[in-house]
Backbone bond lengths (Angstrom), bond angles and torsions (degrees), N, CA, C in turn:
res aa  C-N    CA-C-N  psi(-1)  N-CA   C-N-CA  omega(-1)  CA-C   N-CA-C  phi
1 X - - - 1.430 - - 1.521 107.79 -
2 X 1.120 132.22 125.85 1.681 142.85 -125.66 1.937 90.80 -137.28
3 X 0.558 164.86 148.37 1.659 157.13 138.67 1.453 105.33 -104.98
4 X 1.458 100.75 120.48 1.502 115.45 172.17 1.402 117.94 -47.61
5 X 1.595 145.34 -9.12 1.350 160.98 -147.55 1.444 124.71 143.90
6 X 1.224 110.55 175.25 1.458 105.31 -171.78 1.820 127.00 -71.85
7 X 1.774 82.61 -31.29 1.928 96.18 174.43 1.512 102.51 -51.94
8 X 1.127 104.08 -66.32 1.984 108.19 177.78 1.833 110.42 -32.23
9 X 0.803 82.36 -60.98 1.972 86.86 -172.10 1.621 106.54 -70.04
10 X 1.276 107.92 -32.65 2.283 101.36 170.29 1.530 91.01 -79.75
11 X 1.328 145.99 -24.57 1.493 137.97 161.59 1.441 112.08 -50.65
12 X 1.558 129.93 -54.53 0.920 112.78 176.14 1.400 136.23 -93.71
13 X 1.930 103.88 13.43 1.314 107.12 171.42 1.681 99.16 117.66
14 X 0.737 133.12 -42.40 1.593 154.04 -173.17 1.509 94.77 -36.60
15 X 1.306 125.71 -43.81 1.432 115.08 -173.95 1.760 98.93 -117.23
16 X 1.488 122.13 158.04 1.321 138.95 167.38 1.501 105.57 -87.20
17 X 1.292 110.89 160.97 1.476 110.75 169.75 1.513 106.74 -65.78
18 X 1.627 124.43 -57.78 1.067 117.49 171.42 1.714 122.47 -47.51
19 X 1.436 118.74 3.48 1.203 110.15 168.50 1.575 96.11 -89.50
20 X 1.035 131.23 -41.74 1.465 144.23 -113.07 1.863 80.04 -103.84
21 X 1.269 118.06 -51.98 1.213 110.02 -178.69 1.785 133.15 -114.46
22 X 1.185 84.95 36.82 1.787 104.28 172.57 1.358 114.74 82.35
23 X 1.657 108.32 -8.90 1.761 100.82 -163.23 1.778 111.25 -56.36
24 X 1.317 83.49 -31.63 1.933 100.65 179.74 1.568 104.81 -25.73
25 X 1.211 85.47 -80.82 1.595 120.12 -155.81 1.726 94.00 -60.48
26 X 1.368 127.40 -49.97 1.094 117.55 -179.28 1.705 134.16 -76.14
27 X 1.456 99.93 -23.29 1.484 104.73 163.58 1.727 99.19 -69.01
28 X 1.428 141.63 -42.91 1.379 126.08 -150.30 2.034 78.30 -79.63
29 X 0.579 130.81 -45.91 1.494 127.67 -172.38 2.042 127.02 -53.30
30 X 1.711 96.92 -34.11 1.142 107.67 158.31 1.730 117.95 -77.01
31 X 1.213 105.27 -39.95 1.792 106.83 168.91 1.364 102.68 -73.20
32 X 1.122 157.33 46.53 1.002 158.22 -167.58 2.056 105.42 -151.79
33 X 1.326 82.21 -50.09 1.813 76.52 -170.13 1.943 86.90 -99.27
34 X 1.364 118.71 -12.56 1.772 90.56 164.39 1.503 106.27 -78.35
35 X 1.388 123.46 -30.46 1.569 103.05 -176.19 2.197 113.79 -66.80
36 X 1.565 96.35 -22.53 1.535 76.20 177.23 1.757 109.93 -99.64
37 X 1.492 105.16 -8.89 1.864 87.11 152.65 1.410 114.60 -58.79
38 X 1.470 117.64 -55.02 1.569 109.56 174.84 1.764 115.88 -27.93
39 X 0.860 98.30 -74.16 1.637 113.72 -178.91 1.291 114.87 -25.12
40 X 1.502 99.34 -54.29 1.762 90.99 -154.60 1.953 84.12 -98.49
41 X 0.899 136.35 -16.28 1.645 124.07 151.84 1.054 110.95 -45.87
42 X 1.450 149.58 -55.14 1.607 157.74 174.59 1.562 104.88 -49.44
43 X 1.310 98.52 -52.56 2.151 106.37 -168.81 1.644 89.14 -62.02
44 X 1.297 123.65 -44.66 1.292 124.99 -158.71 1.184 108.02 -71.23
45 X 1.487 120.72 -54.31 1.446 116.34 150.26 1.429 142.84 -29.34
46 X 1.175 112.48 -39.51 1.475 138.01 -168.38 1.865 99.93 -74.90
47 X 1.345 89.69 -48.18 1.504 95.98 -160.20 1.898 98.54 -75.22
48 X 1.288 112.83 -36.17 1.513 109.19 -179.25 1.858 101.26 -66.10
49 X 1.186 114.46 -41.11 2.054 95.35 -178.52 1.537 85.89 -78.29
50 X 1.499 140.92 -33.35 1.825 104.97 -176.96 1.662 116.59 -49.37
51 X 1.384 99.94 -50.53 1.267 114.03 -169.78 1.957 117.11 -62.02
52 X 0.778 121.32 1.65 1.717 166.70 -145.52 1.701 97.50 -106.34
53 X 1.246 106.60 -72.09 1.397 143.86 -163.57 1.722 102.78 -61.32
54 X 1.129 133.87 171.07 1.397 140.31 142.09 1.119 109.33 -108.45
55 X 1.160 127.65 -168.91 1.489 144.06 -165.67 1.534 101.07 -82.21
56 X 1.487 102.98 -60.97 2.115 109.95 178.84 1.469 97.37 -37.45
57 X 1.687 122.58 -91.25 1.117 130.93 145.82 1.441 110.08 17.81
58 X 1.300 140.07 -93.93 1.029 127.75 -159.24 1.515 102.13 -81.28
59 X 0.923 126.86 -16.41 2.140 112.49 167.64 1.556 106.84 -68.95
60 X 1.195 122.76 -24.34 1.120 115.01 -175.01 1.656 111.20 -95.59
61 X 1.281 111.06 -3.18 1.279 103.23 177.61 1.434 99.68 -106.54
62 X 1.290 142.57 -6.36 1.263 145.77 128.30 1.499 121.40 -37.41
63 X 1.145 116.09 -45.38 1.419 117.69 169.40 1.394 127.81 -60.49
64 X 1.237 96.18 -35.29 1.613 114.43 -177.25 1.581 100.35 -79.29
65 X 1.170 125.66 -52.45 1.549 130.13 168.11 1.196 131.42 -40.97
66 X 1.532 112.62 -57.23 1.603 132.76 169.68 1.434 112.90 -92.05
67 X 0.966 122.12 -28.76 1.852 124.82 -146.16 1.654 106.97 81.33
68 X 1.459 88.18 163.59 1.822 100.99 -174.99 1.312 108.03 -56.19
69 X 0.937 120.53 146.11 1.534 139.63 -173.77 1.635 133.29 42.71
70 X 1.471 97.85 -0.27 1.730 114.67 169.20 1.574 106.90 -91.57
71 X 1.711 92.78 133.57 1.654 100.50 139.42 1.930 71.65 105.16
72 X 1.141 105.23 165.84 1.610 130.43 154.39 1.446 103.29 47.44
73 X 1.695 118.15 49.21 1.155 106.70 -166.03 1.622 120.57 -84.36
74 X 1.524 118.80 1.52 1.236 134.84 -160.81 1.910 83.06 -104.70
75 X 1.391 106.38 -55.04 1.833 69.55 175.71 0.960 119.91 -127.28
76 X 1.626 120.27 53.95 1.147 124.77 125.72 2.017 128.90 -59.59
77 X 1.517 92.18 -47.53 1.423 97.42 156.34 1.222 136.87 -59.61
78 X 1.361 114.77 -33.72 1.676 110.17 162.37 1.162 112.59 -82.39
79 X 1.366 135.43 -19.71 1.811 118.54 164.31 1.244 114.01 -69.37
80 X 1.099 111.29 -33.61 1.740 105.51 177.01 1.229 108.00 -67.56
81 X 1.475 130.69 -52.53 1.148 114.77 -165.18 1.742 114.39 -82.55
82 X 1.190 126.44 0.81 1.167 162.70 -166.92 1.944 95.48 -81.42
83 X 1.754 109.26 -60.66 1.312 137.08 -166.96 1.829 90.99 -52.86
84 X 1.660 96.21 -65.06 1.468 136.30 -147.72 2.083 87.43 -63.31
85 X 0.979 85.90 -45.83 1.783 81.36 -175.52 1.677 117.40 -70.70
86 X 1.295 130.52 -41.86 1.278 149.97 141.13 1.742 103.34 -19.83
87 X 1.207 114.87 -86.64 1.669 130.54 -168.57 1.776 89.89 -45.42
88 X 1.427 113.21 -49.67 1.540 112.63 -157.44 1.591 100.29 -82.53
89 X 1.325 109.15 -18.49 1.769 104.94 -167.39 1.804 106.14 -49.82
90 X 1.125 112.45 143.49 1.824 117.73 163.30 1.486 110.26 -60.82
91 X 1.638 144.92 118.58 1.343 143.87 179.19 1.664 87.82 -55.23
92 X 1.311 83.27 153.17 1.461 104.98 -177.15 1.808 118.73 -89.91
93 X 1.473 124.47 108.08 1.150 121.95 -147.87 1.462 104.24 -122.17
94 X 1.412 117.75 139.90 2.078 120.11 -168.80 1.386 91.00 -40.95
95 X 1.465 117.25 149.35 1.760 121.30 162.56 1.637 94.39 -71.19
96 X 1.409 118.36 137.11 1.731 129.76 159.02 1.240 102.34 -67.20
97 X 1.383 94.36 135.34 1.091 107.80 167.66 1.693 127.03 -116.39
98 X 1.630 114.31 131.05 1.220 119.80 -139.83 1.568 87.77 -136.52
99 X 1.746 108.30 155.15 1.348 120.45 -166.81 1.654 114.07 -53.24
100 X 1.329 111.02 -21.90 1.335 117.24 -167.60 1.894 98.53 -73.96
101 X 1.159 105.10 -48.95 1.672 113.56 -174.91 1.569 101.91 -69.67
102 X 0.945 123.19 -17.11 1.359 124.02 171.75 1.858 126.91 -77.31
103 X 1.015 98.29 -24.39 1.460 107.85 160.07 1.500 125.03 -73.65
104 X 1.266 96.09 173.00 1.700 93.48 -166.49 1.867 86.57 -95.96
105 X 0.844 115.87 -173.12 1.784 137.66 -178.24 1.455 95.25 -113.65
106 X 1.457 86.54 140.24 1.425 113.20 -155.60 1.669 105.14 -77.87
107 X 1.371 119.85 135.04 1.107 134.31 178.30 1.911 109.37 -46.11
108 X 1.914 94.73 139.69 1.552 84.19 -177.62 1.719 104.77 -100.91
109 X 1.178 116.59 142.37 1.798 124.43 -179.62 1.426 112.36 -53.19
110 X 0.932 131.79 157.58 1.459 135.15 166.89 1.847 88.34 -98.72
111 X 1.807 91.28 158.73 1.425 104.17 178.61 1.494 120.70 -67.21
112 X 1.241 112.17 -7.98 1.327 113.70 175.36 1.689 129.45 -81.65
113 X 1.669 105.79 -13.38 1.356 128.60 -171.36 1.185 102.96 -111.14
114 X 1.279 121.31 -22.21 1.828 101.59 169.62 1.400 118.85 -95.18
115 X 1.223 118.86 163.03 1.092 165.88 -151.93 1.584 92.18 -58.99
116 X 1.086 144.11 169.05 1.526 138.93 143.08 1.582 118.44 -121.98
């Protein structure tokens, strides 16, 4: 059964009004951009308590999530080694200051006084 046009086929039912006058298409389009406002409100959320967190902190809340040593194995490895660089870093100590840094920097020549 073939319909000569679209009037024919909303005649026999084939189309809804909401087909017939866009509401369709435009309600799935508004549920569409509220579900990814949702989203990125949640990510945004998410990311302010990660950022919250330290590194310990967040292995252990991995632990609690997965169990010890499952799940998140890519950053589990970068928190550890993340941890490991921190613990190992040198404390950060005043630069000494020595007669050489105490001088001024040496005057630059004009092209007429150097050498060729």
């Amino acid at each position: 059964m073939a319909f000569q046009n679209k009037a024919e086929a909303t005649k026999a039912g084939w189309f809804s009004r909401r087909h017939v006058d866009g509401t369709a298409a435009r309600e799935h389009l508004q549920h569409v951009e509220r579900r990814r406002d949702d989203k990125k409100a949640a990510a945004a959320e998410r990311a302010i308590e990660r950022a919250q967190r330290s590194d310990e902190q967040q292995l252990k809340r991995l632990d609690r999530m997965f169990g010890a040593g499952q799940g998140a194995n890519k950053e589990r490895a970068r928190l550890a080694k993340r941890i490991l660089d921190q613990r190992n870093a040198p404390k950060e100590q005043p630069p000494k200051v020595t007669e050489t840094s105490k001088m001024s920097p040496p005057k630059k020549r004009s092209k007429e006084t150097r050498r060729g």
